[in-house]
N, C-alpha and C positions, 0 to 999 in steps of 0.2 A: 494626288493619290490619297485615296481613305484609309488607313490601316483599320484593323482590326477592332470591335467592338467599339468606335468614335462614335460621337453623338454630332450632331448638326443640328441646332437650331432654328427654328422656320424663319423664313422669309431672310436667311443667311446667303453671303454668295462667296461662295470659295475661287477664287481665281483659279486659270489653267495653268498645271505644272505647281500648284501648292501641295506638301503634302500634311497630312493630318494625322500625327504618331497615334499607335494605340492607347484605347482608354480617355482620350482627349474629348475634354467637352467645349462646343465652341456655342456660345451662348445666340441667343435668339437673334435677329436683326443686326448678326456682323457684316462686317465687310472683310474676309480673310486673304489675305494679300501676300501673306510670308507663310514660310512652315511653322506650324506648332507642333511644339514635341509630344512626346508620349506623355502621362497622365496629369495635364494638365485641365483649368479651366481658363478659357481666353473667351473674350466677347470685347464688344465693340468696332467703332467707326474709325480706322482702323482697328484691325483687332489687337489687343494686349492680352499678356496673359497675367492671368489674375490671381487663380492660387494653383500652388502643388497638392496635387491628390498623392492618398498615400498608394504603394501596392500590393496588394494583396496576396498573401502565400496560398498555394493551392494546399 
């Protein structure tokens, strides 16, 4: 599942049943295998995640 304003990366493949928290950016040419949380940056083969984005107040 996509949440909310997620970014996906091209030529990225998200497995079935992953989901992908809001605000999560999953970098270019992953392989997304597990859930990533919300405002994070993940990429790679598998994916990891890589840094904590901050959140922003409306």
């Amino acid at each position: 599942m996509l949440k909310k304003n997620c970014r996906i990366g091209s030529h990225s493949v998200v497995m079935p049943g992953v989901t992908v928290g809001e605000n999560a950016v999953v970098g270019a040419f992953s392989f997304v295998d597990r859930d990533i949380p919300a405002n994070v940056v993940a990429m790679g083969v598998p994916v990891k995640v890589t840094k904590k984005l901050r959140e922003l107040n409306p």
